[in-house]
N, C-alpha and C positions, 0 to 999 in steps of 0.2 A: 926085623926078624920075625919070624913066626910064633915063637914065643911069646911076643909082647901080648897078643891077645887072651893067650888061655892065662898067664899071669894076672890079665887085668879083670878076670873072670869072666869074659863077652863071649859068644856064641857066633862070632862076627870074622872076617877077613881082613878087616881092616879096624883102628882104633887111631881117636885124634893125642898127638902131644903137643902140649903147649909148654912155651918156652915164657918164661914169667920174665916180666920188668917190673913186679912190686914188689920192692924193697922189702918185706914181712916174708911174703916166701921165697923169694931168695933168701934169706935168713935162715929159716926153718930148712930149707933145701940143706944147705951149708954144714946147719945143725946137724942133721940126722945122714949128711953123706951119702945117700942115696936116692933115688926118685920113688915121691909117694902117690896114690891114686885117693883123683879129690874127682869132684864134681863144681858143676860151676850152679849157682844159687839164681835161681830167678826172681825176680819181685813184681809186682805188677806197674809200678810208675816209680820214677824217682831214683835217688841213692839207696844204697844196701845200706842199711844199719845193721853189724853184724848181733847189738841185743835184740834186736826186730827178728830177727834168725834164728837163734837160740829160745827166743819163746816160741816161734812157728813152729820148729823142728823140734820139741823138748822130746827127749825117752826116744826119737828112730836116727836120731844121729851121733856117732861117739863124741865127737866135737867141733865147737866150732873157733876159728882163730879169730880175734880179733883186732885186725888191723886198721882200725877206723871206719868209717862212714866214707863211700867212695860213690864216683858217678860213674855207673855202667858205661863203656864203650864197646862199639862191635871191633870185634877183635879178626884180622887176617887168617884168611883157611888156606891151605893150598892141599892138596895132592900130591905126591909124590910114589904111589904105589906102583905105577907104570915104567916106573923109569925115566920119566921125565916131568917137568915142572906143568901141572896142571892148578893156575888160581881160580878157587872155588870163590871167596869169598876175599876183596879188598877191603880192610882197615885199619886197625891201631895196629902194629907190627909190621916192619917194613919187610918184603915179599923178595926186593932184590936181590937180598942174601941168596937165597932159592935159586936163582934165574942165573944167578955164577955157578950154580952147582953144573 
C-alpha cells in the first residue's frame, strides 16, 4: 500500500517488511496486536548482546528488547513492488513462499 511508507516515516517508494521467526518478537507482535517499526542493530563481529546495545545506544533509543545473545544470519530480501517476484537477496527465510505468489 502506499501508505506503508509515510506511516513508517521514509521519504522513499518503497520500504522492507520483515516477517520474524524469533520467538520474543513474535511474542511482542502477538502482545501489542499490531505491527511495530524497529530497526535491525548492527555490530561489528560476532553475536548481539542485547546489554552490549543498550550501553551503545544509552539516551537515542526508547528501547531495547532483550531476547538473548543471538548469531546474526543474513536474512532473505525479495522484491515484490513490480508485480512480480524479484529475489534480491537469498538466505534465512525461505523465498518459495514468494514464487507461489
Amino acid at each position: 500500500t502506499e501508505k506503508v511508507p509515510s506511516l513508517a516515516g521514509q521519504r522513499r517508494e518503497k520500504v522492507g517488511i520483515r516477517i520474524p521467526e524469533f520467538e520474543t518478537t513474535l511474542a511482542l507482535l502477538k502482545a501489542l496486536g499490531a505491527p511495530f517499526l524497529s530497526s535491525t542493530v548492527r555490530m561489528e563481529h560476532g553475536p548481539i548482546d542485547p546489554l552490549a546495545i543498550a550501553r551503545w545506544y544509552h539516551g537515542r533509543v526508547d528501547g531495547v528488547v532483550d531476547g538473548g545473545t543471538i548469531v546474526p544470519r543474513v536474512t532473505s530480501v525479495v522484491d515484490l513492488s513490480e508485480g512480480s517476484l524479484k529475489v534480491i537477496r537469498e538466505g534465512v527465510g525461505p523465498v518459495n513462499f514468494f514464487r507461489s505468489m
